[in-house]
TILUM-953198 format. One line per field, with one value per residue (C-alpha): z, x, y; residue number from 1; residue in three letters. Coordinates in nm, 3 decimals. Each point is the difference from the previous one (the first is absolute). Last residue first. Layout:
# TILUM-953198
zz <- c(Z,...)
xx <- c(X,...)
yy <- c(Y,...)
n <- c(NUM,...)
res <- c(ALA,...)
This chain:
# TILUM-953198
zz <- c(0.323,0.131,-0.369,0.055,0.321,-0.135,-0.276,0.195,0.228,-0.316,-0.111,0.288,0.090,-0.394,-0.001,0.346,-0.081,-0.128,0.183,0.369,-0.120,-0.034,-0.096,-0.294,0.176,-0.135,0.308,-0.067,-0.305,0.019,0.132,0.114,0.290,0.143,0.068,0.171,0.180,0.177,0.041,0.161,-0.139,-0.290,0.268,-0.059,-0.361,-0.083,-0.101,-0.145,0.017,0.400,0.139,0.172,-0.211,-0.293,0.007,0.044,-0.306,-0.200,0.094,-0.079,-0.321,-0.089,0.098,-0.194,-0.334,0.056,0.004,-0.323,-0.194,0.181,-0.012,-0.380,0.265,0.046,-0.312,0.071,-0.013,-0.354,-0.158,-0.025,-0.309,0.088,-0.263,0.061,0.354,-0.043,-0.251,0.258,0.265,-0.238,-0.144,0.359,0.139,-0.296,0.017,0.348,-0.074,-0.246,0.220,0.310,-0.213,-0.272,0.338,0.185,0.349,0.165,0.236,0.185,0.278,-0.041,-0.353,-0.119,-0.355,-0.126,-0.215,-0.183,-0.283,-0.065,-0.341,0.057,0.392,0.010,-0.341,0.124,0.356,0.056,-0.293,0.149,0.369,-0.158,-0.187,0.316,0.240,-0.231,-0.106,0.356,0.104,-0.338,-0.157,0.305,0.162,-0.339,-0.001,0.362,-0.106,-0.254,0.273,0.276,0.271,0.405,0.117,-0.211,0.185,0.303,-0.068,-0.060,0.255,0.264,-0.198,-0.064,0.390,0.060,-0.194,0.159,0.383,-0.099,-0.119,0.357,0.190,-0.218,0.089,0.403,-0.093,0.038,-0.235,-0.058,0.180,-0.103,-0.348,0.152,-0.025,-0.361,-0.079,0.232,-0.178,-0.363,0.141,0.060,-0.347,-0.169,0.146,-0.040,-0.393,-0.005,0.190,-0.237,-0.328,0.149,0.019,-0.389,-0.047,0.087,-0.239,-0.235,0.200,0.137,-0.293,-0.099,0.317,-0.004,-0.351,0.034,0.313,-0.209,-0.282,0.316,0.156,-0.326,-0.126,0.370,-0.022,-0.334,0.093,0.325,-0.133,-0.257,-0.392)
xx <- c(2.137,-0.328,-0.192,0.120,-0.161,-0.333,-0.021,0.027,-0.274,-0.187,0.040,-0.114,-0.291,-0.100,-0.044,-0.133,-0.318,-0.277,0.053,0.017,-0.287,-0.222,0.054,-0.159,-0.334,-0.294,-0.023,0.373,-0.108,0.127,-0.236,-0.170,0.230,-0.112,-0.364,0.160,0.213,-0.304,-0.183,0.314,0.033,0.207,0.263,0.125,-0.021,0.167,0.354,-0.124,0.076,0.193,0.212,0.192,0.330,-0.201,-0.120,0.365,0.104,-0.282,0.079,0.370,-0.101,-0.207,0.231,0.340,-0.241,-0.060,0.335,0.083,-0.230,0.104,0.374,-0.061,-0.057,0.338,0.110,-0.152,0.246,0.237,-0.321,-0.146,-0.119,-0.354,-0.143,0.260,-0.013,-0.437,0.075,0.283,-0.276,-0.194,0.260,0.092,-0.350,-0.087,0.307,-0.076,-0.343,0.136,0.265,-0.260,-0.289,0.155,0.209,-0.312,-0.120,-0.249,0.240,0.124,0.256,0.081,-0.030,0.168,0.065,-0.229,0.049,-0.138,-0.198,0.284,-0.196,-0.364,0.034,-0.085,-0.170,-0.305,-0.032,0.392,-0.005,-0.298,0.151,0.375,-0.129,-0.206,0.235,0.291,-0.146,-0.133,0.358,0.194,-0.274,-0.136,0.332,0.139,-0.329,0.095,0.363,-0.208,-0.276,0.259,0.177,0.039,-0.320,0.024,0.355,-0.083,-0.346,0.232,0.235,-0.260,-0.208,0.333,0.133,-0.383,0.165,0.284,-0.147,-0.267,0.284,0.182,-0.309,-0.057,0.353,-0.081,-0.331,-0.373,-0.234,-0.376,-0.075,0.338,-0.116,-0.245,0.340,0.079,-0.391,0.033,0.303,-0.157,-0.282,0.277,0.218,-0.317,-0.087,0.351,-0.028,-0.331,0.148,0.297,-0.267,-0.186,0.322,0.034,0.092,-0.384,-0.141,0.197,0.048,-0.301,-0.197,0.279,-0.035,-0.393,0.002,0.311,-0.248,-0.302,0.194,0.201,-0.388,-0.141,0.293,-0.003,-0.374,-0.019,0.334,-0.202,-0.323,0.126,0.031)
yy <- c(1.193,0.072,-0.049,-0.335,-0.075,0.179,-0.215,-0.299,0.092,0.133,-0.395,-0.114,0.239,-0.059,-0.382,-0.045,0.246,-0.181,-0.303,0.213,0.185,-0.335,-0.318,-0.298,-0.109,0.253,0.195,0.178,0.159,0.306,0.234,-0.340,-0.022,0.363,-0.162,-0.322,0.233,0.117,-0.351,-0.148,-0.362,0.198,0.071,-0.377,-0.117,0.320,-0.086,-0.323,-0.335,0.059,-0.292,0.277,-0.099,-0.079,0.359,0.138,-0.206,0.138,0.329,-0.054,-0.088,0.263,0.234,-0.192,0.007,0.350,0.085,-0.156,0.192,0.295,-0.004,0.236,0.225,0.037,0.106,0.375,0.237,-0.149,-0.178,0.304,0.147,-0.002,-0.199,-0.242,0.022,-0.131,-0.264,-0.124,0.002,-0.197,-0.276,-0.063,-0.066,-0.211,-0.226,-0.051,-0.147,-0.170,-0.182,-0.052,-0.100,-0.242,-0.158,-0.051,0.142,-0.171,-0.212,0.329,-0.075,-0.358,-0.058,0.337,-0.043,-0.257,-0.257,-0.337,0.190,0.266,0.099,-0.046,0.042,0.348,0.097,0.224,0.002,0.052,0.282,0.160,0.000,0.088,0.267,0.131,-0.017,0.071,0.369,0.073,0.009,0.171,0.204,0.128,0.076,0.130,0.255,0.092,0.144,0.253,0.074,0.157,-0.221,0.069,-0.131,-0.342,-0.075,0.070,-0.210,-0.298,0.033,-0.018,-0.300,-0.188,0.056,-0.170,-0.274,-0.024,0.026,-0.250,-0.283,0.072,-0.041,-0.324,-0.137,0.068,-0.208,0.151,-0.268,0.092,0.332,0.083,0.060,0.302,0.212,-0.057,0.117,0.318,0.061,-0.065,0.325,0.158,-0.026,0.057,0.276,0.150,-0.035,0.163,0.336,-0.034,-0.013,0.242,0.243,-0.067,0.373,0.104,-0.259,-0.236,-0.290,0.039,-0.083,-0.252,-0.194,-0.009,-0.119,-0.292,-0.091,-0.063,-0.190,-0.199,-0.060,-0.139,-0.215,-0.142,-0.039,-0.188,-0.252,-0.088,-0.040,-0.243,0.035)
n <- c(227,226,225,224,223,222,221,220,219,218,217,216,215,214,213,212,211,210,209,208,207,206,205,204,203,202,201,200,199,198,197,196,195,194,193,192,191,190,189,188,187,186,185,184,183,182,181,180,179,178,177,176,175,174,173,172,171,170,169,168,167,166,165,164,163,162,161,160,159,158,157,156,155,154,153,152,151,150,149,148,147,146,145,144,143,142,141,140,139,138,137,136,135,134,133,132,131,130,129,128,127,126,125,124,123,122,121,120,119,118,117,116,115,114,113,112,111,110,109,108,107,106,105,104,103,102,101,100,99,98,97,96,95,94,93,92,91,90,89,88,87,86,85,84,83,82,81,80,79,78,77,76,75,74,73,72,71,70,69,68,67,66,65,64,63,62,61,60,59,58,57,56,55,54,53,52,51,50,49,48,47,46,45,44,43,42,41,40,39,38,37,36,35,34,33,32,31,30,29,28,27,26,25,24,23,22,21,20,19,18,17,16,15,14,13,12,11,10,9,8,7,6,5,4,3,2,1)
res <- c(UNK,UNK,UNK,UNK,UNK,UNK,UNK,UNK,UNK,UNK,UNK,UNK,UNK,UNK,UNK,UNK,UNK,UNK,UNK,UNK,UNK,UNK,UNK,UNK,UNK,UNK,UNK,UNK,UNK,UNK,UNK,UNK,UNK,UNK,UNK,UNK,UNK,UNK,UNK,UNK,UNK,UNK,UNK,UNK,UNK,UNK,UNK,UNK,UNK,UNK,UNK,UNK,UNK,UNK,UNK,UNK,UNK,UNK,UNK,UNK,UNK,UNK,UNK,UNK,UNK,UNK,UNK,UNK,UNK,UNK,UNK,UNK,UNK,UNK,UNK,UNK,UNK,UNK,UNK,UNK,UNK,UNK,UNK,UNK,UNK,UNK,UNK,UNK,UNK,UNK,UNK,UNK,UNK,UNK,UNK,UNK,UNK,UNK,UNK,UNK,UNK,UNK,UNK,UNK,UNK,UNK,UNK,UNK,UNK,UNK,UNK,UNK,UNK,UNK,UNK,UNK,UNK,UNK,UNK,UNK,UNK,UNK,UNK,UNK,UNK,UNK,UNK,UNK,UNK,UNK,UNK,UNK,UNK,UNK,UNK,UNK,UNK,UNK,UNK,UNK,UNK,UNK,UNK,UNK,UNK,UNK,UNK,UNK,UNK,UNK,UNK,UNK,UNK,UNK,UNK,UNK,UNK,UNK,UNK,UNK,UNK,UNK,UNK,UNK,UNK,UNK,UNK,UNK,UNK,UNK,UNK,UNK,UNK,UNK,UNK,UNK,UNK,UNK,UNK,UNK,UNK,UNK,UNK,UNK,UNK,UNK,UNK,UNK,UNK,UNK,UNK,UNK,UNK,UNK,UNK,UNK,UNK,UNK,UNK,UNK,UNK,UNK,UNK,UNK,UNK,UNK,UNK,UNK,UNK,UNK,UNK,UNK,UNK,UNK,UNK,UNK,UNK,UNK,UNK,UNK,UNK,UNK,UNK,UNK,UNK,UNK,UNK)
């Protein structure tokens, strides 16, 4: 098992803890006031991208996805504990099944393909379609229990949503010629120090990798919740 695969198992157990601890303390508002770090310490990432490549189409890339991190923390400050179990389930849920199913068995049954080539040559076919399989299956688990299929359906869009995050994170990082969303601000000795919180120093992203997935999909959750 490498380093890489041990620390990110490590770091997502640590930050599962953190996240549930404040998810359930003082009405979840820690959870919120954790959420919005995240989203500003991934801006701060976004922004040092430019430091590398600064395009008009780039500009227009940032803009969206900093739109995802805006949208996204609406959208976590305005929901109660019961929706943000499906958000857990459903986002983090595919990251990690699709991560352990990729590392596990990708390749061993579509050996020749891959589903996104050009944007995210890591993934696997085993890994993306089991790791979506897993999302759905839980959040559905979790209405079922509940009784509410009928109010809630749309968070069964979660497994899927995460998928279009992390992809359009990994497109906006090939777009700026970037590896990793923090392989810049981690030369700064301070951030270097926040980077470890999740990982970042050990070569596989930082907030902004952490927290693509879910400020997409609670971007789109928040548009349909509008109408």
């Amino acid at each position: 098992m490498d380093r890489n695969f041990k620390v990110r198992v490590i770091v997502g157990f640590g930050i599962f803890i953190v996240a549930l601890l404040a998810l359930y303390t003082f009405d979840s508002i820690p959870f919120k006031i954790l959420f919005g770090i995240f989203a500003f310490m991934s801006a701060i990432e976004l922004f040092s991208f430019f430091k590398k490549k600064f395009t008009i189409y780039n500009i227009v890339l940032a803009l969206l996805e900093i739109t995802f991190l805006i949208c996204g923390t609406v959208f976590v400050s305005q929901i109660n504990v019961d929706y943000f179990w499906y958000i857990i389930l459903g986002v983090p849920g595919y990251d990690v099944f699709a991560y352990l199913c990729g590392k596990l068995i990708g390749g061993k049954i579509f050996k020749k393909s891959r589903p996104f080539p050009h944007i995210s040559k890591n993934k696997t076919w085993e890994g993306t379609i089991l790791g979506l399989l897993f999302a759905v299956g839980l959040v559905a688990i979790k209405m079922a229990a509940a009784n509410a299929f009928a109010t809630d359906w749309m968070y069964l869009l979660c497994g899927p949503l995460a998928l279009l995050g992390d992809l359009f994170e990994s497109y906006l990082k090939r777009s700026f010629n970037v590896k990793d969303s923090n392989e810049i601000v981690i030369k700064n000795k301070f951030f270097e120090k926040l980077e470890m919180c999740v990982g970042g120093s050990e070569g596989h992203g930082g907030f902004l990798d952490r927290i693509d997935s879910s400020a997409f999909a609670c971007t789109v959750l928040l548009i349909i919740s509008c109408l």
